[in-house]
C-alpha distance (Angstrom), angle and dihedral (degrees) to the residues before:
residue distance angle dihedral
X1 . . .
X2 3.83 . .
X3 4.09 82.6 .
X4 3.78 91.5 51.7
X5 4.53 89.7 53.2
X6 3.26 94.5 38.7
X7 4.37 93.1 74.6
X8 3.50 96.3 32.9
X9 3.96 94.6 48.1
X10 3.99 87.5 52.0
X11 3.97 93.4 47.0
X12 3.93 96.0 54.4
X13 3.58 100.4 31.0
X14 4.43 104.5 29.8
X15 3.79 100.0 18.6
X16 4.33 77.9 -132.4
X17 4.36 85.2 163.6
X18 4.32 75.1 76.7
X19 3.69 101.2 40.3
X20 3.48 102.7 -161.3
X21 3.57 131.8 121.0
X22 3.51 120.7 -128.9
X23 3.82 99.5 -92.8
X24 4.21 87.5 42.2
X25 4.23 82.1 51.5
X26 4.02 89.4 50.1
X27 3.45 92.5 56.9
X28 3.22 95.9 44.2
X29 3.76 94.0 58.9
X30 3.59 88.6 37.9
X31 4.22 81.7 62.7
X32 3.71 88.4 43.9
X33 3.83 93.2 46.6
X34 3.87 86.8 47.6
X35 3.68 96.0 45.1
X36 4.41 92.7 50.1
X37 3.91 85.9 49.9
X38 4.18 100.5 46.4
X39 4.27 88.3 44.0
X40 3.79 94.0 42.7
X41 4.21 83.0 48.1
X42 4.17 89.6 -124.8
X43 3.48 131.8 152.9
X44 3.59 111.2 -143.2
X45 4.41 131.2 177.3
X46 3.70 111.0 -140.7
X47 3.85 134.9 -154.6
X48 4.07 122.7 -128.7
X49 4.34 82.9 -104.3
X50 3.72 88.0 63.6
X51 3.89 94.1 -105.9
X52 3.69 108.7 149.2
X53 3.39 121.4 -154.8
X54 3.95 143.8 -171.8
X55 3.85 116.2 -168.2
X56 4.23 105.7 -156.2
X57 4.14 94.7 173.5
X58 4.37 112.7 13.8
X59 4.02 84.7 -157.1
X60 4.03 112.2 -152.6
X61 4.08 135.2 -129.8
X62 4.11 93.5 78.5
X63 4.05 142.2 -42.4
X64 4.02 98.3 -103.3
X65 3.91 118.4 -130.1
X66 3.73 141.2 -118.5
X67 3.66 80.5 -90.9
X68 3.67 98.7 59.0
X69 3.71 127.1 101.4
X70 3.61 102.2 -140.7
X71 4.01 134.6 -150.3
X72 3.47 113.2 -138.4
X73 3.79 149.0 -168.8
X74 3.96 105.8 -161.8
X75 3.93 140.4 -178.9
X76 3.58 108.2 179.0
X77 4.17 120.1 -171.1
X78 3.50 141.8 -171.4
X79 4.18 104.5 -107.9
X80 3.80 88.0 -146.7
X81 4.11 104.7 63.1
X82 3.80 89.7 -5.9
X83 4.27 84.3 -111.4
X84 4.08 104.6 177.9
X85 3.92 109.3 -116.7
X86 4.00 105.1 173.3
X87 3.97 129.5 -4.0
X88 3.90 131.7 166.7
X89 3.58 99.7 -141.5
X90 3.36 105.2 -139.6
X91 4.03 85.5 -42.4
X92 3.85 109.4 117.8
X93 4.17 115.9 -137.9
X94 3.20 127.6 -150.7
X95 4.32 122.2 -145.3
X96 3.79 137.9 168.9
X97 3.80 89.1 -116.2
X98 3.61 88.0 -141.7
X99 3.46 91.8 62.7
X100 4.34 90.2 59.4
X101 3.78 133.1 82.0
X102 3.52 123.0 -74.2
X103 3.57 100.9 -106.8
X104 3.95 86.1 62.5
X105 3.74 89.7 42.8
X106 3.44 92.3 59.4
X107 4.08 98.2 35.9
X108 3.66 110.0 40.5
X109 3.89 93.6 66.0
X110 3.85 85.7 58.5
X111 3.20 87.5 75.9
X112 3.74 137.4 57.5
X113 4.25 135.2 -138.6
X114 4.36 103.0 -61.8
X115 3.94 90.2 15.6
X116 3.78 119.8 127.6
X117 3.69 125.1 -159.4
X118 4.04 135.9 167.8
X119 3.26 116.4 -139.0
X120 3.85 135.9 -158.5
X121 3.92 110.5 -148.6
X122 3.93 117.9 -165.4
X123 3.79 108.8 -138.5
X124 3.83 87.9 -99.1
X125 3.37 99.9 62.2
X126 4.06 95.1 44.1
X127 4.17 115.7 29.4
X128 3.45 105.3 -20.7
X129 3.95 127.2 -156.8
X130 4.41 91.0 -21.4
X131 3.67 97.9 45.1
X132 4.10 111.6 -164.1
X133 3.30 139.9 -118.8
X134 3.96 104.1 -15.7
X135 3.96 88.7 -19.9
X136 3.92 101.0 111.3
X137 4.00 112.9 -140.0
X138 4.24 112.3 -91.4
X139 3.99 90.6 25.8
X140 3.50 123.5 163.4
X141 3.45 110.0 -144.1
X142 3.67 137.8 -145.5
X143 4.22 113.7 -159.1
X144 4.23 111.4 -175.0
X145 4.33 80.9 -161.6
X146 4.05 113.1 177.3
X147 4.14 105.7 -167.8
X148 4.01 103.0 -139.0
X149 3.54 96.6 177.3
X150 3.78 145.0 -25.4
């Protein structure tokens, strides 16, 4: 029975069917991240946590802060097959940025009031090993964000 536990346990609580550790798991999203950008021909700036990061329109009035609750227009996509997850539809959102994954953390103050960036996430900085909802676990991520207002 113990035999039986032992795989399951490790697939919902280590994601062990993977193997990697979470710096082997960063660069291998990093790859992933790297491989999307070369075969889709873009030219993407990255940040030391392996956030990549394409800014379309900077915006202007300010970068908001940790702090900020944020209004947002949002597509958000599966890196993989590019499978739509989430989107506003033309509907702007408004969070307490604090309150949002990492990968927005860290990208939304690139860019300032009107500006529009996509940004590629590494599963660490979005959903992690568990995923949620239809996010898989170890996902890269790929967030078409526009920043309203802050």
């Amino acid at each position: 029975m113990r035999n039986l536990l032992f795989p399951l346990f490790c697939l919902l609580f280590f994601s062990c069917n993977e193997g990697n550790t979470p710096e082997q798991q960063l660069q291998a999203d990093i790859q992933k991240i790297e491989n999307y950008l070369n075969d889709h021909n873009l030219t993407a700036e990255s940040t030391p946590s392996g956030l990549h990061y394409i800014i379309t329109e900077p915006g202007t009035g300010g970068h908001p802060s940790l702090s900020s609750t944020v209004k947002v227009n949002y597509t958000g996509k599966l890196l993989k097959n590019e499978h739509v997850f989430d989107q506003t539809n033309g509907t702007p959102v408004s969070f307490p940025l604090q309150n949002l994954i990492e990968g927005w953390q860290e990208g939304i103050p690139l860019l300032q009031k009107g500006g529009k960036g996509t940004f590629f996430i590494p599963s660490a900085l979005g959903y992690g090993p568990y995923g949620s909802g239809d996010i898989p676990g170890n996902a890269p991520l790929i967030f078409e964000i526009e920043l309203v207002s802050f």
